[in-house]
N, C-alpha and C positions, 0 to 999 in steps of 0.2 A: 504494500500500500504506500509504504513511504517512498520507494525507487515510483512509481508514476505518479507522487504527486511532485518530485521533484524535475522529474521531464518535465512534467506539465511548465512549472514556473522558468524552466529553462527553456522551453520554445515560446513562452509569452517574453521572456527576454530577450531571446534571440530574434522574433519577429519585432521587435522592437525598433530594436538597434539595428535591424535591416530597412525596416522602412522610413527611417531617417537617413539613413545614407542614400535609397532610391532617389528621397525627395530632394535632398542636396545635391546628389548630382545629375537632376532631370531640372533643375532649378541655373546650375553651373552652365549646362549644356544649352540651357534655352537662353540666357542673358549673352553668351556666348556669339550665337548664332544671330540675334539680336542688336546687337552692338559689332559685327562685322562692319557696317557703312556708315557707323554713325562717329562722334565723337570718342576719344580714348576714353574718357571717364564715366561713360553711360555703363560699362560693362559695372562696374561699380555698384551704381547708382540701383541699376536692375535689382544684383542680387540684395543688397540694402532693405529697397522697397517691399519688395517679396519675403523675404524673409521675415521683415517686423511682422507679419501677420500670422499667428500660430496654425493658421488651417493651414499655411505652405508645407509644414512637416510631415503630412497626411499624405500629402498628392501620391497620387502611385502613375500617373500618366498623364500626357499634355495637354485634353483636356480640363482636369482637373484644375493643373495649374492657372490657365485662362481662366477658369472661373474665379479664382482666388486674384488673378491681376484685376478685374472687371470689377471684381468688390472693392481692392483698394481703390480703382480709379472713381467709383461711383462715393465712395466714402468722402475722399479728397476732395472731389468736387463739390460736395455737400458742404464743408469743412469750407473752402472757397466760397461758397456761393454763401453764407452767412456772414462770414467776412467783410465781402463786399455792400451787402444790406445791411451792418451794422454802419461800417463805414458813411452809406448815404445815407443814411436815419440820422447820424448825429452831426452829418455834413460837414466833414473833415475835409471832402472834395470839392473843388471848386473848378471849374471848369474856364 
């Protein structure tokens, strides 16, 4: 009884520690490919981005991760878009 319950807690660790390496470097790979045309410092900036959000360490494939850039980007944009309507509310801009 004790030898499978101790597999047990050893394949719940081992798929652990796998699926964070998948997500890291299916996260490496896409910032990568990514930042081929664009500025030196975007490859950076990608895996940065992505990373801050803890659903990136889950992803097991490209989809997935798209769906996790689309929440930061809709998150951000939110985060922006309040911004700029506090800004005109207290009319800090003047035009």
């Amino acid at each position: 009884m004790k030898l499978l319950f101790y597999l047990v807690v050893f394949f719940l660790l081992l798929n652990g520690f796998t699926a964070n390496r998948v997500a890291n470097s299916l996260i490496r790979d896409s910032c990568k490919k990514a930042s081929k045309m664009s500025e030196p410092h975007y490859y950076k900036f990608c895996i940065a981005s992505i990373s801050e959000n803890s659903e990136s360490q889950k992803v097991r494939n490209i989809d997935e991760l798209i769906g996790v850039g689309v929440k930061n980007a809709i998150s951000n944009m939110t985060n922006v878009k309040g911004i700029v309507e506090r800004i005109l509310k207290d009319r800090k801009y003047t035009s």
